[in-house]
C-alpha positions in Angstrom: 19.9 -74.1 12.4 17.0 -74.8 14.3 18.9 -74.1 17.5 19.9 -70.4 16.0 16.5 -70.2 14.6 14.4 -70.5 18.4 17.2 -68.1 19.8 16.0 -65.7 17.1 12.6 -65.9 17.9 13.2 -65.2 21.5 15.2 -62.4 21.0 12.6 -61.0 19.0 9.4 -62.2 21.2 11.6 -60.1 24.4 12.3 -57.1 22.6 9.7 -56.3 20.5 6.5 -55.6 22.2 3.5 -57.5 21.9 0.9 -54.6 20.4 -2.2 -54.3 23.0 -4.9 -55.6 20.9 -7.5 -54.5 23.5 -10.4 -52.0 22.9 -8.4 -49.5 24.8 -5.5 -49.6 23.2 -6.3 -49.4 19.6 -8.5 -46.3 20.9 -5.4 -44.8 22.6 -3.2 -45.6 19.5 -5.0 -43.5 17.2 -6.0 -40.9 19.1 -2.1 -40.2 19.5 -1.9 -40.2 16.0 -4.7 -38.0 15.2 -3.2 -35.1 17.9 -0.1 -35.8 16.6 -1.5 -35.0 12.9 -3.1 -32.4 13.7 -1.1 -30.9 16.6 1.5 -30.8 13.6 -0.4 -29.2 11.0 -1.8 -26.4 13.7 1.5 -25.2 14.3 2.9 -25.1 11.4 0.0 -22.9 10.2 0.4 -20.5 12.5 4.3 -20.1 12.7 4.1 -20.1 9.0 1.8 -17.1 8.9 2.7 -15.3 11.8 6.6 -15.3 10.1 5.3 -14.2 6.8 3.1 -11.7 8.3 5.8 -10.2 10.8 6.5 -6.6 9.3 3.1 -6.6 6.8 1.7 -4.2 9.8 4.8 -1.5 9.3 4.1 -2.1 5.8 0.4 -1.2 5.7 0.9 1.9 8.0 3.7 3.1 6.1 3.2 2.6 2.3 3.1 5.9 1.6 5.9 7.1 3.5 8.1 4.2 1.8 7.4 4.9 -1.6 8.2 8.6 -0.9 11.8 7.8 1.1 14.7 9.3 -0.3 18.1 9.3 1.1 19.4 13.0 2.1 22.1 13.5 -0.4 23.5 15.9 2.1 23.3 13.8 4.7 26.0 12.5 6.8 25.6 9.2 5.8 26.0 9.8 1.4 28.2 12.3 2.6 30.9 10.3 4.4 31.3 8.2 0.9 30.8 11.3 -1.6 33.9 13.2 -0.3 36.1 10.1 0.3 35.3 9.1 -3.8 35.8 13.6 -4.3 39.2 13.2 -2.6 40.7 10.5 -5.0 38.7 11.5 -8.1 39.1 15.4 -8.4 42.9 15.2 -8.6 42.9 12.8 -11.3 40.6 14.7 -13.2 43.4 18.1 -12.5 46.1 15.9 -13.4 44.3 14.7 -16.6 43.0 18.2 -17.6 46.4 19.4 -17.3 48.3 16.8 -19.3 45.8 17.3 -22.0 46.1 21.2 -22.0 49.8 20.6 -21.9 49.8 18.3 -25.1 47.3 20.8 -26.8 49.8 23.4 -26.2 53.2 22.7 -26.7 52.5 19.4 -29.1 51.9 19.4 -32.4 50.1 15.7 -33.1 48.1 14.9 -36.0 44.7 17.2 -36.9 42.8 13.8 -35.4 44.7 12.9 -32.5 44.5 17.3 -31.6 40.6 16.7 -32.4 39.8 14.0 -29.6 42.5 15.8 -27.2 40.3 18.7 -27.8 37.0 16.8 -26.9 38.7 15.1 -24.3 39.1 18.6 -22.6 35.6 19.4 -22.8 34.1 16.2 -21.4 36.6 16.5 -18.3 36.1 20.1 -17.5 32.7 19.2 -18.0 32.7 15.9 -15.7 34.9 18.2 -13.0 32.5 20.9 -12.9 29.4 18.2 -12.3 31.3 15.8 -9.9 32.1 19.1 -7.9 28.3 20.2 -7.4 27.4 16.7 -6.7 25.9 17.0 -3.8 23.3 20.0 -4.6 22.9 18.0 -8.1 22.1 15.0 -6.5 19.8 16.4 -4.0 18.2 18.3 -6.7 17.6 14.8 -8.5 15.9 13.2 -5.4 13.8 16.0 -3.9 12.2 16.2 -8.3 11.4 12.5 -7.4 9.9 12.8 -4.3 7.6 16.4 -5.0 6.8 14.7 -8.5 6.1 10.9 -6.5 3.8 13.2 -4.3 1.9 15.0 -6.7 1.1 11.4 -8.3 0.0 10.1 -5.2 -2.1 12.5 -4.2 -4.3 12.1 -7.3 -6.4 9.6 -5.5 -6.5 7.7 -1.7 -3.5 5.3 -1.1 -5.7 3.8 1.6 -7.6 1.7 -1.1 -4.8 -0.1 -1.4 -3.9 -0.7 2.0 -7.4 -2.0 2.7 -7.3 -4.3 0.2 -4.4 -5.5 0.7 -5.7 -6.5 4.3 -8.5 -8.5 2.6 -6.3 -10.3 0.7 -3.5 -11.4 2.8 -5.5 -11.0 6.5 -5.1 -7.7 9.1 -1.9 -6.5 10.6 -0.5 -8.8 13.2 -0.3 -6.8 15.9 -4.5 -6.2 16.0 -5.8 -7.3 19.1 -8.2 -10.0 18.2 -5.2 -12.3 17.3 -8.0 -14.6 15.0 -8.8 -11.5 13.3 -5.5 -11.7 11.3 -6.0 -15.2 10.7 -9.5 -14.8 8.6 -8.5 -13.4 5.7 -9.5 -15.3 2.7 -5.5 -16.4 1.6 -4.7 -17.9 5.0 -8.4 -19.9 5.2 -6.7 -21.3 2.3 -3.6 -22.0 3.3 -5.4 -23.8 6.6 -7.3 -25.7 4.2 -4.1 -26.7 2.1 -1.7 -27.6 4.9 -4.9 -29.5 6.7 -5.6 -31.4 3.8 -1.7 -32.2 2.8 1.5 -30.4 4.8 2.9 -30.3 1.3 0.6 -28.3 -0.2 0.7 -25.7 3.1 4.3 -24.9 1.7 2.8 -23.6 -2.3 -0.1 -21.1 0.2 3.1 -20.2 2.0 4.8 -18.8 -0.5 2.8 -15.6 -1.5 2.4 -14.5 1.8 6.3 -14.3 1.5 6.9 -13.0 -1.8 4.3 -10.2 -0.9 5.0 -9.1 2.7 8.9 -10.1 2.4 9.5 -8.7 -1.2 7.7 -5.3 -0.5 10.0 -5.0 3.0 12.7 -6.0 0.6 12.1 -4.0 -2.4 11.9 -0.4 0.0 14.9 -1.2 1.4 17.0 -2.4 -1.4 15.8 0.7 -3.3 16.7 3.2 -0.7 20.3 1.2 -0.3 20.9 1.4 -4.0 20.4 5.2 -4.3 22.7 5.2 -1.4 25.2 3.5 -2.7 25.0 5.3 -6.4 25.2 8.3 -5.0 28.4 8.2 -3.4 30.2 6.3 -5.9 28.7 9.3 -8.2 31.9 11.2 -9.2 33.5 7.9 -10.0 30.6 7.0 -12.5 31.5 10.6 -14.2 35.0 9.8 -14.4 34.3 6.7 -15.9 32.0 8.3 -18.1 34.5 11.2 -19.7 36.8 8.6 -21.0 36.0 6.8 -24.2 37.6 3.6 -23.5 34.8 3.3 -20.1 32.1 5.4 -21.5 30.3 2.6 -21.9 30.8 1.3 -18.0 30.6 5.0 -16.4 27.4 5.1 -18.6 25.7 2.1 -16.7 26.2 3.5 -13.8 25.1 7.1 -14.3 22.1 5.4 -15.8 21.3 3.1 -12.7 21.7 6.2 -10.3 19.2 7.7 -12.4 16.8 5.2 -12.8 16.9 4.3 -9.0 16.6 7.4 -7.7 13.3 7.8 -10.5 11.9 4.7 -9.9 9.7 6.1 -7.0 7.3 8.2 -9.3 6.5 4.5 -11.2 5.8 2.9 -8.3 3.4 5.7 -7.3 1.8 5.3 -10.6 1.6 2.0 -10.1 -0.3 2.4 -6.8 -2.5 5.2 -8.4 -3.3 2.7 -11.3 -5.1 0.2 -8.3 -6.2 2.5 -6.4 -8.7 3.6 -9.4 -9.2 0.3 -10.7 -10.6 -0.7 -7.3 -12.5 2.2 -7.0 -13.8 2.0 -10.8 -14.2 -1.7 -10.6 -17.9 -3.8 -9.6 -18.0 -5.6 -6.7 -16.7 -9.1 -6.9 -15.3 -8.8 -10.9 -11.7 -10.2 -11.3 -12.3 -12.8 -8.4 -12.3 -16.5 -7.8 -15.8 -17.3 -5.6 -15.5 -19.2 -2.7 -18.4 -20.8 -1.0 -21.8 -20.1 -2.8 -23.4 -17.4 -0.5 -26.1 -19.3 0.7 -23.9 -21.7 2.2 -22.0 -19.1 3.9 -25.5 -17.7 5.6 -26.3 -20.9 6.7 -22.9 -21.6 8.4 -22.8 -18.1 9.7 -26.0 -18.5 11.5 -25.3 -22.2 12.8 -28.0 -24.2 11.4 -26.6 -27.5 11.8 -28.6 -30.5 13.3 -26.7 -33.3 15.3 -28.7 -36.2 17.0 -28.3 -34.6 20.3 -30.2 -31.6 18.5 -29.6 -28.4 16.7 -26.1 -26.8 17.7 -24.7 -23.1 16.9 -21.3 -23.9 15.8 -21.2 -24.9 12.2 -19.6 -27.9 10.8 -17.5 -28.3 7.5 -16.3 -32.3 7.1 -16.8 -32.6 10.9 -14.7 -29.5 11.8 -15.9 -26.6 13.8 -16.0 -23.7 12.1 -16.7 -19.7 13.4 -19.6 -17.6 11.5 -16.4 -15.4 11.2 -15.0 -17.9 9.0 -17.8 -18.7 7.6 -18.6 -15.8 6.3 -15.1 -14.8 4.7 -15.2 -18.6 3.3 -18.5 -16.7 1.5 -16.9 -14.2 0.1 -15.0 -13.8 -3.2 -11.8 -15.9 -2.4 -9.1 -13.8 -4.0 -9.0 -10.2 -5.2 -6.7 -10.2 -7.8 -6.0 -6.3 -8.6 -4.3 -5.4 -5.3 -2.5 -9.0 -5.8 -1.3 -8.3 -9.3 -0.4 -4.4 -8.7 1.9 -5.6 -5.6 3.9 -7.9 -7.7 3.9 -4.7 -10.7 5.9 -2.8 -7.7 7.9 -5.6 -7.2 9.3 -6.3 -10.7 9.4 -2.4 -11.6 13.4 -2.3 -11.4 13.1 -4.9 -14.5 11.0 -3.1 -16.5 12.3 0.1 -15.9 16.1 -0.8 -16.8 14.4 -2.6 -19.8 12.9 0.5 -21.1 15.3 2.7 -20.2 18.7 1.0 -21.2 21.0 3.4 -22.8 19.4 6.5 -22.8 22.2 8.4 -22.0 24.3 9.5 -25.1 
């Protein structure tokens, strides 16, 4: 045992590494792990925000133009899928119509069963004269949207928004004064969180996603589910004129309706911020950040160090722009253009909420 025990001990005395006790190295070790720490943190606040902040410039410049997008119902595109669904659907609803007219005529069924056959006939001569003027019907139904969407918007200037919304989540990517997009008061936080704990950088992370991301997302989902409605639009009706898949053809009518609407909510939505920013004080609704003194004092530099007074102020030892400073000054978080972006986002849910089952 003793024998194995010294061979153990060698083994580990030759491969393991004496640590360098010396001044130098214990200097050297830790200033590897500080740039490590904070070599990882630096990055991963920047990829993190310039990722989430990727399209927010196309979003900013286009706001309006996205809320007033419709697809052209007479467009290639809807087109291509209306008359391959027109094609399959209009001779059913011929050969149906004429099965019916034929048992109306030379059958003599009950008074009830002659009653529904009759109603039968109206719903699908109905339904065939509707899924036939589809397209001018549907067109019709988008270009009400979009003048009415206009008309709302044009009550007051969208640009409120968009300026706000740069306060809040920082200024287009593409400016060029690349620090510029990084001073807005939600990224100084999420610096500050992912500097004081990774972790936490992950919970500042999300909103710039859910906001920049979800708006992308919402526009285009929107514009791909009127697309999609409206060429499936003569199967909805044929679903809808029979009784046994009224209730599935009615669903679907009611979805092409509501998504093609949903536009003029959203710009009432948008009018709704725009007018409580502009009716609103100065700083109400806000969480404060720094008191302003502070901010003057770290704007201007006044900061004493035993070498003598410096211009670059210092927070906990770490360098910080008057820039900074003076956004770190400034109310922290506007909450109306936060809340009204996340209104847009979950107006689909309130919308088929309200709306469920208006159609008879």
């Amino acid at each position: 045992m003793l024998i194995i025990f010294s061979l153990l001990t060698t083994v580990i005395a030759i491969t393991v590494p004496t640590p360098d006790l010396s001044l130098k190295g214990i200097l050297l070790s830790k200033t590897a792990g500080q740039t490590s720490w904070w070599l990882k943190r630096t990055i991963y606040a920047f990829v993190s925000l310039d990722y989430s902040k990727e399209d927010f410039g196309f979003i900013i410049d286009n706001l309006s133009d996205l809320i007033l997008i419709n697809p052209d119902a007479k467009g290639t595109e809807v087109m291509g899928g209306l008359h391959f669904f027109l094609s399959l659907i209009q001779p059913l609803y011929l050969l149906t119509i004429t099965v019916t007219a034929f048992y109306l005529i030379f059958i003599s069924g009950s008074p009830s069963g002659r009653a529904k056959a009759k109603s039968l006939m109206g719903s699908l001569i109905l339904g065939m004269i509707i899924i036939s003027l589809s397209p001018v019907l549907l067109s019709a139904l988008a270009n009400f949207s979009a003048i009415t969407t206009k008309a709302i918007m044009g009550q007051a200037d969208v640009s409120v928004v968009t300026d706000n919304l740069q306060n809040v989540f920082g200024a287009p990517e593409n400016m060029p004064d690349y620090m510029a997009s990084h001073t807005c008061t939600l990224c100084l936080m999420h610096w500050m969180a992912t500097f004081t704990e990774i972790e936490l950088g992950y919970y500042t992370f999300l909103p710039f996603m859910i906001m920049i991301w979800g708006l992308g997302v919402y526009f285009f989902l929107r514009f791909a589910m009127i697309t999609l409605w409206m060429m499936i639009f003569p199967l909805s009706m044929l679903l809808y004129s029979f009784e046994t898949t009224k209730a599935v053809g009615r669903n679907m009518l009611e979805q092409t309706i509501m998504w093609i609407f949903l536009q003029i909510f959203n710009a009432v939505v948008i009018i709704a911020i725009t007018l409580c920013i502009i009716q609103s004080q100065p700083g109400i609704m806000t969480v404060p950040g720094v008191p302003a003194w502070m901010g003057e004092l770290l704007a201007i530099g006044i900061v004493g160090t035993a070498a003598g007074a410096i211009n670059i102020p210092f927070i906990g030892g770490l360098a910080v722009s008057p820039v900074v400073a003076a956004r770190l000054s400034s109310p922290l978080i506007e909450f109306i253009p936060f809340v009204g972006c996340f209104a847009m986002l979950l107006a689909p849910l309130f919308i088929m909420r309200l709306f469920k089952g208006f159609l008879p």
